[in-house]
N, C-alpha and C positions, 0 to 999 in steps of 0.2 A: 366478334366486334372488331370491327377497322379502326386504327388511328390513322388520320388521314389530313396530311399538312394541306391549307390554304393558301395560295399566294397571290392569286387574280381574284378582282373583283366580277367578272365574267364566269366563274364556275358558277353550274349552278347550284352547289350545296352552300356555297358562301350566302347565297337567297335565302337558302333555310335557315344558317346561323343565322344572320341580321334577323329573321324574324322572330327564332327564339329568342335573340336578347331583348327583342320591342316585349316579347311576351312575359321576362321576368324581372327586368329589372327596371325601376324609377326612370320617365324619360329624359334625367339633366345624365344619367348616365350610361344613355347610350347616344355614341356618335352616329353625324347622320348617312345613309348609305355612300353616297358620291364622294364622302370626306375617306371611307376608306382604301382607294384606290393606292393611295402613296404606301399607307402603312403598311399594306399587305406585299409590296414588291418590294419593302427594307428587308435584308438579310437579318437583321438582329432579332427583330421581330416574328416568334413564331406560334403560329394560329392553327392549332389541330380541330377537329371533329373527329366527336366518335362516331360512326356510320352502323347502323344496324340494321338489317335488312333495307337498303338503299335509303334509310332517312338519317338524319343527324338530331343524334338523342342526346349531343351535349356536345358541349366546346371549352376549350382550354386558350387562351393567350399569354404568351409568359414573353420575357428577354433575359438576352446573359448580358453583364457587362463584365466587358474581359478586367479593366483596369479595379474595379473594386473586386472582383470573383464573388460578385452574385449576383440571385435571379430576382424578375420579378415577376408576380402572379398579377396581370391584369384582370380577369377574369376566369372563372368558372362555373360553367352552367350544365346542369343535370336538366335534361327534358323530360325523362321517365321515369317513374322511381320502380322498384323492385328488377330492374337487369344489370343494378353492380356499374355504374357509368361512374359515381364518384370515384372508386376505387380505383376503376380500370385508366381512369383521364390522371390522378395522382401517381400509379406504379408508371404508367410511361411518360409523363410530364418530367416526374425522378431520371427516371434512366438515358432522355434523351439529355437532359441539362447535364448530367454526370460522363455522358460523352462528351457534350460541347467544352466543359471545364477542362475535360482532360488533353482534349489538343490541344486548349488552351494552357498544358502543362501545368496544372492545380487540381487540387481536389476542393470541387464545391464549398465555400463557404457558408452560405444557408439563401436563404428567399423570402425576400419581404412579401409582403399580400394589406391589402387592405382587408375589413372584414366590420361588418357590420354590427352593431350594438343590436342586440332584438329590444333592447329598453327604450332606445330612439327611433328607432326606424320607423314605430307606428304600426299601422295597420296593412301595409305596403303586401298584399298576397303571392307576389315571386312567381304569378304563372299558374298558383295552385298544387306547385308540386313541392309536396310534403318535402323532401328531400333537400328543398331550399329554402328552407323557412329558418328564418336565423338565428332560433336557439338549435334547432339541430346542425346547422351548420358551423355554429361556432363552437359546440360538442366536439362534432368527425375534428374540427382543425386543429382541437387544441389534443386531442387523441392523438393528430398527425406530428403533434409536435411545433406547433405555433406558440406563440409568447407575444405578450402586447407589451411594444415601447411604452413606455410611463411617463407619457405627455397626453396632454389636450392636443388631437388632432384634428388640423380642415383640411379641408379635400377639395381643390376648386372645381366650381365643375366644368364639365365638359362640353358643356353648350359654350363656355368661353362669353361667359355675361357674366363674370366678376363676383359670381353667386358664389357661398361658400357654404361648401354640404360637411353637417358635424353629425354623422349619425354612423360613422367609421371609426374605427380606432387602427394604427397602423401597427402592422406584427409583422413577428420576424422568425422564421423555423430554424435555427442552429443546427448544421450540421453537427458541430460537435457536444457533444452531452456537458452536460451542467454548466452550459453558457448562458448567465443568468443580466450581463446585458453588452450594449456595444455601442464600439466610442461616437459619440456624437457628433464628431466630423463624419464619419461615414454616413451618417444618417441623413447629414444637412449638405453633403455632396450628392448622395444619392437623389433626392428631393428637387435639387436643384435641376438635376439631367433630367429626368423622369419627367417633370412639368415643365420643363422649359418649352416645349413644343405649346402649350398656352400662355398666350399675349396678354390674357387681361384676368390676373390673378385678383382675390379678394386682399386687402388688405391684412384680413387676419392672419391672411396665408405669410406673407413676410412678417411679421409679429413675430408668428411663429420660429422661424426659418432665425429670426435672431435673438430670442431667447435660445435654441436649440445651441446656437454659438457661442454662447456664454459658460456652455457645459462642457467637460471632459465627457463625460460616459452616462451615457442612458439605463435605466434598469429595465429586465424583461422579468414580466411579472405574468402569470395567468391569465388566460385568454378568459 
């Protein structure tokens, strides 16, 4: 299996991602094709496929921000289940961020992710593949060492119509062992960069954003 970075919207496996993401996830959270031109030729921004015999059986989008030292997991999508793609898109999504940390002269401080409640999300089928169905996926995460910040969280969406999607909770993987939570500035700086590229947030969204500020430190509780 190839890990194989995206950076034009012109390739043609970026064709095949955009339509695995049409195929498993909710449409307010997928961007529409033309909108990803810009993001994909941002340096911070990096967009792998795993390729398996010439198809892309799964993708990974993640960033580093040098100024906090850490990552984020925008998505991850398994298109096939039994050829090991979660595993395979996790061990080198680690190892490439673990490089990038360390030019950036740090060793990784962990990676936030969004991750879905299977309580709320309803009946939402992810493609059909077992392997993204959101009690086993939030299983593999919390295995991998995810931890859910202990707040009410919204997620605007992505269509950028002000909607606010609550069937997410936000986590965060510590690299360092028995980091059981973290300070709330980082959380509500993080937040800020992250979503700042949408113009038309829900209200809850900033509710949120300033009860968040009100806090010293967030607890990381079980995913």
């Amino acid at each position: 299996m190839e890990y194989y970075r995206i950076t034009n919207i012109k390739d043609p496996l970026f064709k095949q991602m955009h339509q695995l993401m049409q195929d498993v996830f909710p449409p307010e959270e997928v961007l529409e094709f033309s909108l990803w031109e810009e993001p994909l030729q941002d340096p911070g921004i990096r967009i792998f496929v795993a390729v398996h015999g010439g198809e892309v059986v799964g993708a990974t989008e993640y960033r580093y921000y040098e100024d906090f030292n850490v990552a984020m997991t925008d998505f991850t999508i398994i298109g096939k289940d039994g050829l090991g793609v979660g595993a395979f898109l996790a061990s080198k999504r680690l190892d490439d961020l673990n490089s990038v940390a360390m030019d950036n002269g740090k060793e990784l401080q962990g990676m936030f992710a969004e991750i879905y409640d299977p309580y709320r999300i309803g009946d939402h089928e992810f493609g059909g593949v077992k392997s993204m169905n959101p009690y086993v996926r939030r299983e593999v995460l919390s295995h991998l060492g995810y931890k859910r910040l202990d707040f009410p969280y919204v997620h605007p969406s992505w269509n950028n119509d002000g909607e606010a999607v609550t069937e997410l909770d936000l986590c965060f993987m510590p690299m360092a062992k028995n980091t059981d939570e973290l300070p709330a500035e980082l959380v509500v700086k993080f937040l800020r960069r992250y979503y700042s590229v949408l113009s038309n947030k829900p209200k809850s969204w900033f509710t949120m954003v300033e009860d968040l500020e009100n806090q010293e430190m967030i607890a990381l509780s079980r995913v």
